[in-house]
BALOBA-1460 file (C-alpha; in Angstrom, 3 decimals):
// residues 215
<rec num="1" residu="x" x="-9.089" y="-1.599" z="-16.784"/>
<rec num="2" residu="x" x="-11.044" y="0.926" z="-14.666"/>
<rec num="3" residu="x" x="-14.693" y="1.817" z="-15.321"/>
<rec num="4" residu="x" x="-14.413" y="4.063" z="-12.162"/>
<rec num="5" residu="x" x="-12.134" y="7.195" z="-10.497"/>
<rec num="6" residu="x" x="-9.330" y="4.621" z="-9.614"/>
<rec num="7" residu="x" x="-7.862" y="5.197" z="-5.706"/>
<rec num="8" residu="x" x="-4.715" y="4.386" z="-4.023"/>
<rec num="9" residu="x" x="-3.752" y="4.340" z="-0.932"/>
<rec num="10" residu="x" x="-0.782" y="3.423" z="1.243"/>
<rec num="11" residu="x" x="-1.052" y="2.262" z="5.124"/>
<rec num="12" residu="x" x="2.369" y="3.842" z="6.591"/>
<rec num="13" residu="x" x="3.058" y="7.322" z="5.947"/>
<rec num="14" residu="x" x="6.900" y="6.619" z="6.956"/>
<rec num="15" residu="x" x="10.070" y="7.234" z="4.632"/>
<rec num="16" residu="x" x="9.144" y="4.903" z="1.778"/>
<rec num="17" residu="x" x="5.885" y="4.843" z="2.045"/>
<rec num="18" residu="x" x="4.973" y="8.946" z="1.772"/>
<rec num="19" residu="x" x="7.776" y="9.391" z="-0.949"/>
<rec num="20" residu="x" x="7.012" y="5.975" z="-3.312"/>
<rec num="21" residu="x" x="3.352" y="7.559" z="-3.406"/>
<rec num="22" residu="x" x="4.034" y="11.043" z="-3.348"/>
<rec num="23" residu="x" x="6.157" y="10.239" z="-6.654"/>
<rec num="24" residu="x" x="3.065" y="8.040" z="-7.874"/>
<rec num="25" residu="x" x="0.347" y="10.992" z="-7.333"/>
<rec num="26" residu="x" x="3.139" y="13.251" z="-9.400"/>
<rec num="27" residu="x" x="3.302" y="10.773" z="-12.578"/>
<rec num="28" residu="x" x="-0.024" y="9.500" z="-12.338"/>
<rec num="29" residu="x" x="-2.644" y="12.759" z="-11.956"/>
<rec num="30" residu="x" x="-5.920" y="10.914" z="-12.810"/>
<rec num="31" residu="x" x="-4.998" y="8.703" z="-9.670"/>
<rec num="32" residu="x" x="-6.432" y="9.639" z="-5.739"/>
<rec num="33" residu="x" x="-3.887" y="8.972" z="-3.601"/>
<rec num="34" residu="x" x="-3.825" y="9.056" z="-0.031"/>
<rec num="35" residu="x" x="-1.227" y="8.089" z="2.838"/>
<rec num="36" residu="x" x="-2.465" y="7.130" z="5.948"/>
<rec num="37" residu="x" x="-1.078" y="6.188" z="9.219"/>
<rec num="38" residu="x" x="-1.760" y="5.571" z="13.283"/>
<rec num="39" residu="x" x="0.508" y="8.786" z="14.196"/>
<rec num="40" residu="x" x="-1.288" y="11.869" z="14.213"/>
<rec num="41" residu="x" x="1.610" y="13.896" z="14.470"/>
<rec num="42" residu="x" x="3.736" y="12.234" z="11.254"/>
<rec num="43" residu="x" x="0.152" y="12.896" z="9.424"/>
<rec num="44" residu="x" x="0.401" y="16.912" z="10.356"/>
<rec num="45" residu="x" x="3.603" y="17.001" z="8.943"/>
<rec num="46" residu="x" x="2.999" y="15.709" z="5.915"/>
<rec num="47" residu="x" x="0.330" y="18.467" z="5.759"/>
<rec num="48" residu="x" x="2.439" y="21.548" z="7.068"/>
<rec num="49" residu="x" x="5.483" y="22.987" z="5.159"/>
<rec num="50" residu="x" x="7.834" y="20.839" z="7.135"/>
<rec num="51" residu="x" x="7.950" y="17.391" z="5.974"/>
<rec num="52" residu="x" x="8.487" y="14.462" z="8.445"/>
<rec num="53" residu="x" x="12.164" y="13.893" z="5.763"/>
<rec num="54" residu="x" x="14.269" y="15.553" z="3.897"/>
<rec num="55" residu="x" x="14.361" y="14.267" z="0.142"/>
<rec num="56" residu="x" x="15.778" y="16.892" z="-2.436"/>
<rec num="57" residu="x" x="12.760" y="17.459" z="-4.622"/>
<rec num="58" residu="x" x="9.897" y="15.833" z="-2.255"/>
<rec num="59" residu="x" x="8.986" y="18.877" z="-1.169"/>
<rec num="60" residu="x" x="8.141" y="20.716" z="-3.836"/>
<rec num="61" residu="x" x="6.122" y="17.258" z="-5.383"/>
<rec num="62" residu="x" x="4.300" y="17.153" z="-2.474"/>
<rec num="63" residu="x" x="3.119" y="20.757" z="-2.032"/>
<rec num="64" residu="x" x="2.496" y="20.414" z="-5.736"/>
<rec num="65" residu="x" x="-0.532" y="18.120" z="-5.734"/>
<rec num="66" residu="x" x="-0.880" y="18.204" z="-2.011"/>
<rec num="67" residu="x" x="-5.100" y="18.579" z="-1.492"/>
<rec num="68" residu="x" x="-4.983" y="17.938" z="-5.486"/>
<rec num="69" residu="x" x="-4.956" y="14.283" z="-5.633"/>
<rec num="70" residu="x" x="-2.649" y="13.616" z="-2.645"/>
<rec num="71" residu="x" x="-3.790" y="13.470" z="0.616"/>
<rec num="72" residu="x" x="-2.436" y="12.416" z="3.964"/>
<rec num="73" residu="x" x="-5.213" y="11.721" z="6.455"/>
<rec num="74" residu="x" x="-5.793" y="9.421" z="10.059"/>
<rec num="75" residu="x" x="-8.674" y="8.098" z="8.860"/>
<rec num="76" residu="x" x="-7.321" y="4.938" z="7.405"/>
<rec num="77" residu="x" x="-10.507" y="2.777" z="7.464"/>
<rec num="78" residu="x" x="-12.029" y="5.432" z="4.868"/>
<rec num="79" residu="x" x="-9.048" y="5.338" z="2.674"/>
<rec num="80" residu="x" x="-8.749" y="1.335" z="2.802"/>
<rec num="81" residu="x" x="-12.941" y="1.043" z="1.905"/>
<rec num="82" residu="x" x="-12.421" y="3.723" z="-0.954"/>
<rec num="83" residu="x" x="-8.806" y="2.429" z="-2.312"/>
<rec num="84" residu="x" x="-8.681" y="0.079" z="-5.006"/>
<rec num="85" residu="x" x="-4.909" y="-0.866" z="-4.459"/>
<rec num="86" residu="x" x="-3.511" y="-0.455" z="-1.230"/>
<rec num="87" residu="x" x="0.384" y="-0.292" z="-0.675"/>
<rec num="88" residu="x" x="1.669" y="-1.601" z="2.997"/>
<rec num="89" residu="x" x="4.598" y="-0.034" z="3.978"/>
<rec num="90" residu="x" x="4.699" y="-0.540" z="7.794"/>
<rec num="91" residu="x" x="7.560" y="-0.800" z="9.796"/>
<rec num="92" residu="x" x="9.225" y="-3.932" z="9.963"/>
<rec num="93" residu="x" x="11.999" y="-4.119" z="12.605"/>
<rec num="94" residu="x" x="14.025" y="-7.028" z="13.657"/>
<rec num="95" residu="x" x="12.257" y="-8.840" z="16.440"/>
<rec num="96" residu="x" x="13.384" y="-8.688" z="19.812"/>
<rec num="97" residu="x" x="11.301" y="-10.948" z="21.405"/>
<rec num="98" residu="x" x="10.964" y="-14.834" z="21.000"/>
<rec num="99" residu="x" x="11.659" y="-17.577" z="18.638"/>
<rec num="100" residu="x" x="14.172" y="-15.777" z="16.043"/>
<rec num="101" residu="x" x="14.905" y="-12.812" z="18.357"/>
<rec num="102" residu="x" x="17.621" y="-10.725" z="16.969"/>
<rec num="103" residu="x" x="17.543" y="-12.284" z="13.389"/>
<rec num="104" residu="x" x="14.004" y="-12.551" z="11.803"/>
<rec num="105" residu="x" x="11.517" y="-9.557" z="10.968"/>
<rec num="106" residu="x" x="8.397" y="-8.871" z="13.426"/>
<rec num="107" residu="x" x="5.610" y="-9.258" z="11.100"/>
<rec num="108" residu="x" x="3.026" y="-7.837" z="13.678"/>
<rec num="109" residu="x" x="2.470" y="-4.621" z="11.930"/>
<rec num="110" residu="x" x="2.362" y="-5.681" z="8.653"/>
<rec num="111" residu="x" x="-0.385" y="-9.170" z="9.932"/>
<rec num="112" residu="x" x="-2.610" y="-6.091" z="11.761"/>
<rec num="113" residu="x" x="-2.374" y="-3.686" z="8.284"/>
<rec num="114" residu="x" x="-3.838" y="-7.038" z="7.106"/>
<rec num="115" residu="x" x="-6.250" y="-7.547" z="9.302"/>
<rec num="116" residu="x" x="-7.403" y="-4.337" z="8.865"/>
<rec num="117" residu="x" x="-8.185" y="-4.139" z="5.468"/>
<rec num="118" residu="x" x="-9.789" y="-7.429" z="5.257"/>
<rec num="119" residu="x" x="-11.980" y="-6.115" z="8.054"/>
<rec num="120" residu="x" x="-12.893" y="-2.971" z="6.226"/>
<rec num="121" residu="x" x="-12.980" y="-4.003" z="2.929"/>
<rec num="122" residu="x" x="-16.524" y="-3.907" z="1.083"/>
<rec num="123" residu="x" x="-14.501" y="-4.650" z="-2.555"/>
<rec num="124" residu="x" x="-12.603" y="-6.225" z="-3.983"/>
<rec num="125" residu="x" x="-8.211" y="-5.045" z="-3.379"/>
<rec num="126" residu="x" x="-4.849" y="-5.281" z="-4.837"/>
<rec num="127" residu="x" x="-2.501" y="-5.381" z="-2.067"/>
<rec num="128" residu="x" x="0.765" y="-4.450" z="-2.438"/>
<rec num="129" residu="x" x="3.900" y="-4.826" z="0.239"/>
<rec num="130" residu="x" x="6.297" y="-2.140" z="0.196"/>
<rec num="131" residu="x" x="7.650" y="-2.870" z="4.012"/>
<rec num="132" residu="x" x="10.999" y="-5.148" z="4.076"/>
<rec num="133" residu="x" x="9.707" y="-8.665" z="4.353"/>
<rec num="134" residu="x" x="11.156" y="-12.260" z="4.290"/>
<rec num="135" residu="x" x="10.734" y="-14.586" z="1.272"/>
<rec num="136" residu="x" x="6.590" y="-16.557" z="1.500"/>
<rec num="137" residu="x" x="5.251" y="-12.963" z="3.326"/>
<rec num="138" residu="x" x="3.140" y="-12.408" z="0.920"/>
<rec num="139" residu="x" x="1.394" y="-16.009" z="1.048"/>
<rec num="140" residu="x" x="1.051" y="-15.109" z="5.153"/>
<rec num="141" residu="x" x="-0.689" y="-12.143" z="3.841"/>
<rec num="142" residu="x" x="-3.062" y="-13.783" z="1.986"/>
<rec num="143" residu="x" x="-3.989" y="-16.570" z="4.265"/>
<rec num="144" residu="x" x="-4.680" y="-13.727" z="6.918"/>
<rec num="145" residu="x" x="-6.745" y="-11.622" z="4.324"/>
<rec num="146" residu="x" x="-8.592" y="-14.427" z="3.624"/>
<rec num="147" residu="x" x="-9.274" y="-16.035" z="6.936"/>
<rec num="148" residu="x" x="-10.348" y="-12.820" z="7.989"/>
<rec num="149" residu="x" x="-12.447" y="-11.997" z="5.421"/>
<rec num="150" residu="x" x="-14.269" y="-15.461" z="5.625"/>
<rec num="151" residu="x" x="-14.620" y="-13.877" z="9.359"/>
<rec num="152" residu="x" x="-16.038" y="-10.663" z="8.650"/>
<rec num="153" residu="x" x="-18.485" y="-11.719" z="5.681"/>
<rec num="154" residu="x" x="-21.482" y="-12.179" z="7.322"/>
<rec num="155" residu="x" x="-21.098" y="-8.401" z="8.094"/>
<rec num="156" residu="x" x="-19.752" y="-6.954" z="5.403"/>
<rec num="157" residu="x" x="-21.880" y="-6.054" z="1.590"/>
<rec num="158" residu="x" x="-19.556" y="-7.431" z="-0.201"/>
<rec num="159" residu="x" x="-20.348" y="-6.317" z="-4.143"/>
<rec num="160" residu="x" x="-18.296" y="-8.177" z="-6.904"/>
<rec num="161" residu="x" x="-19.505" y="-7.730" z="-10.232"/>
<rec num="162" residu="x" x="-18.313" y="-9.460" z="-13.205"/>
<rec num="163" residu="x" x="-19.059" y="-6.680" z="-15.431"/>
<rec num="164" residu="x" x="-15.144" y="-5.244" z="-16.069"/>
<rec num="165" residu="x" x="-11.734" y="-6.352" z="-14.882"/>
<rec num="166" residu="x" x="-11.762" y="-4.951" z="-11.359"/>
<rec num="167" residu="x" x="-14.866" y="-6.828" z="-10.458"/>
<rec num="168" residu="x" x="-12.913" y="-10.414" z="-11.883"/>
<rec num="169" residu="x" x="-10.233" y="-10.156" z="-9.005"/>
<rec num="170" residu="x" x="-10.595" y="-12.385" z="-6.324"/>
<rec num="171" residu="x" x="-11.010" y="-11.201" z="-3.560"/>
<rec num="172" residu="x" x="-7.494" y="-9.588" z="-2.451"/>
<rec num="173" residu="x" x="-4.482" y="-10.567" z="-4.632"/>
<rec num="174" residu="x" x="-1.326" y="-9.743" z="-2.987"/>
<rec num="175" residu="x" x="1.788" y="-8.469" z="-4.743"/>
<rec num="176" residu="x" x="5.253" y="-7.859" z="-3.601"/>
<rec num="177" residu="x" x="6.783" y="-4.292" z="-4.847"/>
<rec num="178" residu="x" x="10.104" y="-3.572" z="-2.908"/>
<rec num="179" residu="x" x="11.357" y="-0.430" z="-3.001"/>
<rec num="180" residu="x" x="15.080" y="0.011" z="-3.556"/>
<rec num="181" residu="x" x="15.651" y="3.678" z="-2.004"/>
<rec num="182" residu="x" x="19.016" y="5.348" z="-0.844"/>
<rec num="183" residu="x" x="18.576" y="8.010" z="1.590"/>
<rec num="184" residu="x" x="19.503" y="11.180" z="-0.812"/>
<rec num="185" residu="x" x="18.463" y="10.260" z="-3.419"/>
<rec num="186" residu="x" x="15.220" y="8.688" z="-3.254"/>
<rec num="187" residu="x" x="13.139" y="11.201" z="-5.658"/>
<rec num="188" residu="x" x="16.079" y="10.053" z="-8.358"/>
<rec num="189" residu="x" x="15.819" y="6.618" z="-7.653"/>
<rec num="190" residu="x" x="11.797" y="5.851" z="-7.439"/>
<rec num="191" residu="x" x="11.621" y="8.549" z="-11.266"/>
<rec num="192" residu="x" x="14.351" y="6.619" z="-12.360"/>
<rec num="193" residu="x" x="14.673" y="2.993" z="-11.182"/>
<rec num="194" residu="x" x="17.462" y="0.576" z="-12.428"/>
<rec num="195" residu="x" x="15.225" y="-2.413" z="-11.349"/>
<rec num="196" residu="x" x="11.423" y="-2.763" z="-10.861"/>
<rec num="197" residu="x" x="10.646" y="-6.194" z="-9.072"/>
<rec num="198" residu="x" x="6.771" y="-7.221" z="-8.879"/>
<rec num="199" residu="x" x="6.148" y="-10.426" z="-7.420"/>
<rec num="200" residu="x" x="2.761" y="-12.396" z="-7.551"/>
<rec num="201" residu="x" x="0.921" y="-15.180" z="-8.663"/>
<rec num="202" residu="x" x="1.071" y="-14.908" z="-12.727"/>
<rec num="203" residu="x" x="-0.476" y="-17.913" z="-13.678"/>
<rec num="204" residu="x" x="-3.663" y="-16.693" z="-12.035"/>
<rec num="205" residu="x" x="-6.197" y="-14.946" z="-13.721"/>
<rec num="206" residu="x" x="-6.511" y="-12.494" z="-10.883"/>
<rec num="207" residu="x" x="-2.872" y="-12.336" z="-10.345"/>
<rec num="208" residu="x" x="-1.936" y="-11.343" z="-14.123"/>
<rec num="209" residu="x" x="-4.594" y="-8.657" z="-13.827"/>
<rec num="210" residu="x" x="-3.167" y="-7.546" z="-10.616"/>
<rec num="211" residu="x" x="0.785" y="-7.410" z="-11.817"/>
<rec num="212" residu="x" x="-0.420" y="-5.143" z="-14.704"/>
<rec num="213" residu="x" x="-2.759" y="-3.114" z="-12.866"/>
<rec num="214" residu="x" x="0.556" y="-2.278" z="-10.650"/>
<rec num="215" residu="x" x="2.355" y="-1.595" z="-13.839"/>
């Protein structure tokens, strides 16, 4: 599919999201992957010798392609503009506030990773939710991608071309990828999954493309 160095990139560097694409960087070497996230201090230990977990075998994958082609960095506008799929694995927690308090999820993280990549965005994305979400999320995603994009186009150089596959996506195509991780054994269980769920739009052009890019 990719006429270019393809780049990945996950906005959360929290338990699923540093292990699901530390284990991607170790399968997948012609891949850049980086894991970004708001919290300075999770990011510096993901770059010391003391992870921010405890995984049996996630340390030694990480400090194996560590600086190789994964990377854990704050600057997560840089690794959004440069990523070709980006994986969202914010928190999530139960809300505690408001209509729903104590029973459905507080989206806010997962609507500002949203807004934040439409913002930056000068390409065209695959986006892919990792964080625990209810059923329809990923159509909220997309309505805020797009809204927001249609906001930010005036200043943004947008540059589609219809030349290969990548440059035939719409604009962002969302996908739904949850993770099904016990703590223990989450190296085991993301080398060697019983299930693999990928949800999307498949009668799309876009969407197909998308569901076996993620493949």
């Amino acid at each position: 599919f990719w006429h270019h160095a393809f780049k990945s990139c996950c906005i959360g560097a929290g338990y699923v999201g540093g292990s699901t694409l530390s284990i991607i960087a170790h399968y997948c070497p012609e891949i850049q992957v980086t894991v970004v996230d708001t919290c300075d201090e999770q990011i510096s230990l993901w770059n010391s010798d003391t992870l921010p977990i405890y995984e049996p075998g996630l340390d030694e994958i990480v400090k194996l392609h560590r600086g190789k082609n994964l990377h854990f960095s704050s600057d997560i506008d840089k690794a959004i503009d440069e990523a070709d799929m980006i994986f969202i694995s914010v928190n999530t927690p139960t809300k505690n506030w408001g209509l729903g308090k104590g029973r459905a999820t507080d989206l806010t993280n997962l609507e500002a990773a949203a807004r934040r990549i439409a913002k930056v965005s000068r390409q065209p994305k695959v986006i892919v939710e990792k964080s625990t979400v209810p059923v329809k999320a990923a159509e909220a995603t997309s309505a805020i991608l797009r809204f927001e994009a249609t906001s930010h186009r005036n200043t943004s150089n947008h540059t589609i071309s219809d030349n290969d596959d990548y440059g035939r996506l719409s604009e962002f195509v969302v996908l739904s990828n949850p993770e099904f991780l016990a703590e223990g054994t989450a190296v085991s269980d993301l080398c060697n999954p019983d299930r693999i769920l990928i949800g999307g739009d498949s009668h799309s052009s876009s969407g197909k493309l998308a569901i076996e890019m993620l493949r």
